[in-house]
N, C-alpha and C positions, 0 to 999 in steps of 0.2 A: 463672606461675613454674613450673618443669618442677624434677621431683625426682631427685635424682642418687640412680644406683644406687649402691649400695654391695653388697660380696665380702667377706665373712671365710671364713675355713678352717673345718674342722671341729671343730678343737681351740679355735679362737674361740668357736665358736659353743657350745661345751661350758660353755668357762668360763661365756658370757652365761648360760646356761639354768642353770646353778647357782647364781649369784646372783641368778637371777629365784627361783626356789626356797629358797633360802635363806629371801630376804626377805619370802616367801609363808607358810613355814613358821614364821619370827618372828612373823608377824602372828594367825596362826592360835591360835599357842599362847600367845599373849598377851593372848586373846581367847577362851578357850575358854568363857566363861560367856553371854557374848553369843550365841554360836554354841549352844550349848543353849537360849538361851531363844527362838532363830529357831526349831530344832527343834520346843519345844514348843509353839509358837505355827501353825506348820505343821500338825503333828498333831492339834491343835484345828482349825484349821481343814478338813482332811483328815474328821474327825469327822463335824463337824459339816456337811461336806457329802454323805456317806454318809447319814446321819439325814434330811437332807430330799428325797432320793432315794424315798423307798419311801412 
């Protein structure tokens, strides 16, 4: 099955990339505890792999 190109303009393609963003930015910030606790989870493990380094 062969896939049709598709063309929008610039101004299309603005609009799309702001509702990609938008909905990125919802999610982020509607999530921001989860998103700390990757961080600290990260960090720990970032640690803890500095520690068995040496």
């Amino acid at each position: 099955m062969a896939q049709e190109q598709f063309q929008i303009s610039q101004a299309q393609s603005r609009i799309f990339a702001r509702a990609i963003y938008a909905d990125i930015a919802a999610y982020v910030e509607a999530h921001q505890e989860e998103y700390r606790e990757f961080l600290r989870q990260e960090e720990m493990n970032s640690d803890r792999e500095n520690q068995s380094s040496y």
